[in-house]
PADOMI-52995 format. One record per residue (C-alpha): x, y negated, z. Coordinates in steps of 0.05 Angstrom, whole numbers, always signed. Each point is the difference from the previous one (the first is absolute). Layout:
# residues N
<<X Y Z>>,
...
***
This chain:
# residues 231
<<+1526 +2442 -963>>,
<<+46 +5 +66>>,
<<+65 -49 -1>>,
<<+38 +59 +6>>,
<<-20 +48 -50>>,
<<-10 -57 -55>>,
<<+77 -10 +14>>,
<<+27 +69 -2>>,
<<-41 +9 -59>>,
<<+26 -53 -41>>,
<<+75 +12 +20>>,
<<-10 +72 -14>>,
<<-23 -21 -63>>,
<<+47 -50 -16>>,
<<+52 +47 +22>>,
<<-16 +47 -55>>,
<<+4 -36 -54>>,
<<+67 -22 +16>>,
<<+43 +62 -26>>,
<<-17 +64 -41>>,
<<-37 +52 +32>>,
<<+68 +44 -21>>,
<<+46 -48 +39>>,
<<+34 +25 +60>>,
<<+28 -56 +37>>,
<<-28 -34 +72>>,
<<-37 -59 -14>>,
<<+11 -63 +42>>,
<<-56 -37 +37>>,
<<+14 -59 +30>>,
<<-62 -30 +52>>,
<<+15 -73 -1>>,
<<-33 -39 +64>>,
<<+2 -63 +22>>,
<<-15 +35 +71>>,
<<+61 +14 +43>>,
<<+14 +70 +12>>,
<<-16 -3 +74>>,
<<-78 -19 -13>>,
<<-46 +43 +14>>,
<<-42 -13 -62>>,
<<+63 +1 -44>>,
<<+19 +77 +24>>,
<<-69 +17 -4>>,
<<-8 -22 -76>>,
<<+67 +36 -15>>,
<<-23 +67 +38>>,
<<-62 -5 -41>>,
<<+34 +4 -66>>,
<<+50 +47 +22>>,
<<-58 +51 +22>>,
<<-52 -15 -54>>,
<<+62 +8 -57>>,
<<+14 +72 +41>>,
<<-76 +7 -5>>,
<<+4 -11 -65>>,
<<+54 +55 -20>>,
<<+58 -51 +4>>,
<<+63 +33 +51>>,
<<+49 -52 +28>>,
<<+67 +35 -21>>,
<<-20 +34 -57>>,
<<-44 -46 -48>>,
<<+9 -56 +31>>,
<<+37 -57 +40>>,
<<-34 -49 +47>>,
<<+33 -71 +19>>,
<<-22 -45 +49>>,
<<+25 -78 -17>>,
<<-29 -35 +59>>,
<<+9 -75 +0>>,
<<-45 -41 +43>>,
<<-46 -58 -18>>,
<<+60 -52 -16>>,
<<+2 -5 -79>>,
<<+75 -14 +6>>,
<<+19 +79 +22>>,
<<-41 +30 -57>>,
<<+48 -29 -54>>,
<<+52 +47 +21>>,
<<-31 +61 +1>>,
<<-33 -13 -72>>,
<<+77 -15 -28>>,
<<+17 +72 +26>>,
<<-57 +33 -42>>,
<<+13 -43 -58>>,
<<+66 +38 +9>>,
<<-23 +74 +9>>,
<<-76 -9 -23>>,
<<-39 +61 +30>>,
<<-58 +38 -36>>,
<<-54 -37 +34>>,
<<-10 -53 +47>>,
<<-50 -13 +54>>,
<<-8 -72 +8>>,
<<-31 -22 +73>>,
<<-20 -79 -10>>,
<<-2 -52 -59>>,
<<+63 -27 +17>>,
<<+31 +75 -7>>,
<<-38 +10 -61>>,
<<+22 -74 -36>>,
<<+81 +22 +24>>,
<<-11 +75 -20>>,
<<-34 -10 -71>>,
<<+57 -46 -12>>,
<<+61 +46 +20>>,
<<-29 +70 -30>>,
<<-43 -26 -59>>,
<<-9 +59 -32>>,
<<-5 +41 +60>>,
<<-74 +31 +22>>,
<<-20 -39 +62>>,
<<-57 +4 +47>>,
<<-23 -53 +43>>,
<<-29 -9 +65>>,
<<-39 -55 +39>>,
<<+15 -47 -65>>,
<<-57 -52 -5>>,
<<-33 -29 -57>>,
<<+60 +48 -55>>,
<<-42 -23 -62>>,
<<+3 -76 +26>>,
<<+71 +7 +11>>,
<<+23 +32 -58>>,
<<+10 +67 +24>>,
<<-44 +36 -44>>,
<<-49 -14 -63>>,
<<-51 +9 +36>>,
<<-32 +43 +58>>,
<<-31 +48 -40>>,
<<+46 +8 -51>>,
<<+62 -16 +26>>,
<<+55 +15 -47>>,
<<+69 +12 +0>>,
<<+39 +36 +53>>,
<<-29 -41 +54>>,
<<-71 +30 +43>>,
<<-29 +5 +70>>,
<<-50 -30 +42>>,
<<-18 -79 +32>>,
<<-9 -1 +68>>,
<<-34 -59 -1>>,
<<-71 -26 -37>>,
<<+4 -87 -1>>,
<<-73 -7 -14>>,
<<-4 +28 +71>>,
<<+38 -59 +32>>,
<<-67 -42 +3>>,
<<-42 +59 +29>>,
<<+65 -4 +61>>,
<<-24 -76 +13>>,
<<-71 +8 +6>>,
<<+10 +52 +42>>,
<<+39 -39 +49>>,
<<-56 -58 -6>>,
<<-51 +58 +13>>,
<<+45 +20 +68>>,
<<+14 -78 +24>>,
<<-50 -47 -32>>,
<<+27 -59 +28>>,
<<+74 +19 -41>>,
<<+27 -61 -38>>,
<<+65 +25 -11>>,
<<+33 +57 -34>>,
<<+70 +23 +3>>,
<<+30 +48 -55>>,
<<+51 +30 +22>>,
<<+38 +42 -61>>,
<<+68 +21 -22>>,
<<+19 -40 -65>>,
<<+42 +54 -17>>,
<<-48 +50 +1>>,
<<-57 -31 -30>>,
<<+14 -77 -29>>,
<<-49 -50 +27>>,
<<-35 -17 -76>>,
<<-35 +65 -13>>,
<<-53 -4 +61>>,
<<+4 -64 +23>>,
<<-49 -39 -38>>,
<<-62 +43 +0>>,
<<+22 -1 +83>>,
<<-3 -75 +4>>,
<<-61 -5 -41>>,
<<-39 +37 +49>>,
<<+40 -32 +57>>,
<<-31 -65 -35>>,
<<-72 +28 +2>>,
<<-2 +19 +67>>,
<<+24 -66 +26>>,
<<+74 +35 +16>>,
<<+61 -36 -13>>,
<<+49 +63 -24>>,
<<+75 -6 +19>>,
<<+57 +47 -15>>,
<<+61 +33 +33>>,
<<+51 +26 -40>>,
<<+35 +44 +39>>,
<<+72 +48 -19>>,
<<+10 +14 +81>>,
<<-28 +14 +70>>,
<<+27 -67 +27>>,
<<-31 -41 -62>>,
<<-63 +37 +12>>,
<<-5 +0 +69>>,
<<+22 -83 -8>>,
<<-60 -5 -50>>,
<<-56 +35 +44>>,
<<+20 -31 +58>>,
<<-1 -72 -26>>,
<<-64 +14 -27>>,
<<-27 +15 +63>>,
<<+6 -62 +34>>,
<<-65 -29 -31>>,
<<-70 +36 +12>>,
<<-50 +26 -62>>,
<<+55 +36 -24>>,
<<-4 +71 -47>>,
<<+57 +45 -24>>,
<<+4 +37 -63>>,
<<+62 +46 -1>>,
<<+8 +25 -72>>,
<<+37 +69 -25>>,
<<+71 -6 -7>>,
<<-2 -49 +66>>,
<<+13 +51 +53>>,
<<+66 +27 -35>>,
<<+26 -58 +29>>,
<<-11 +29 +80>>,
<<+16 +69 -9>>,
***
């Protein structure tokens, strides 16, 4: 199923079943990204909901309300914004990252919320499980960790003579203990020492990269969640 339409789907879903079908009121939906609102990717994810919800019978104005909370990669500026829906807690939250999941689950417990490029929610303790996940909490991984190995021999396929790999990944996004191992195994098999780069910002990751460089039979594995930090 597309990204889009499994989205819309589920928030139109989740939507309903937060007031009576008799109810008359605008309910609130808040899109909660760790993108900055100038990102190209970040506007296009919100356009998509906004014109899949229309799509699916949902008018801005007259069923509903749609907020943008836009905060960046840096886990310090999402606290804010989850205090202030703690304070007014909408009817449903879209949830764009773990790290906007963990603060959002934590501010609106009881309120439906739909995540978004969250990796590994089962591991994490987002959800029961993936198929059954429970609670108010459902949406989709972006990323599958058994395929972390498959990324290294790949790169050994492309440059035999690699002995090095950097992994370059956003701790915030995706903390460094749910892939790394089966990574490193593999790494270990193919004769490549694996390194890693946490990165929050474009100078740490350019800094990282760069660094890296300096010594041949290098490879680079740039995981999801990584490139927030350039946009």
């Amino acid at each position: 199923m597309r990204r889009r339409t499994f989205l819309t789907v589920v928030a139109g879903s989740a939507l309903l079943s937060t007031v009576p079908a008799a109810a008359q009121r605008l309910r609130r939906v808040v899109f909660f990204t760790i993108h900055e609102e100038t990102t190209p990717v970040g506007q296009a994810t919100f356009a998509a909901l906004r014109s899949s919800l229309r799509e699916l019978g949902w008018s801005e104005g007259k069923d509903i309300t749609i907020e943008g909370v836009w905060t960046g990669p840096e886990a310090a500026r999402i606290a804010g914004p989850a205090t202030e829906l703690a304070r007014n807690p909408p009817d449903l939250v879209v949830s764009v990252s773990s790290a906007i999941l963990k603060a959002t689950r934590t501010a609106v417990p009881d309120t439906p919320i739909v995540f978004v490029a969250v990796s590994n929610p089962d591991g994490q303790g987002f959800v029961a499980s993936l198929n059954r996940p429970g609670g108010n909490i459902t949406g989709f991984v972006h990323l599958e960790y058994s395929i972390g190995p498959k990324w290294v021999h790949l790169l050994k396929q492309v440059a035999p003579a690699m002995s090095r790999v950097l992994v370059v990944f956003n701790p915030d996004a995706i903390p460094a203990h749910e892939w790394l191992s089966p990574i490193q195994e593999r790494g270990l098999s193919l004769g490549a020492e694996i390194l890693t780069a946490p990165v929050r910002d474009a100078a740490a990751l350019e800094k990282a990269i760069t660094e890296f460089g300096r010594e041949p039979g290098g490879g680079l594995l740039v995981m999801p969640g990584a490139d927030e930090v350039i946009e």
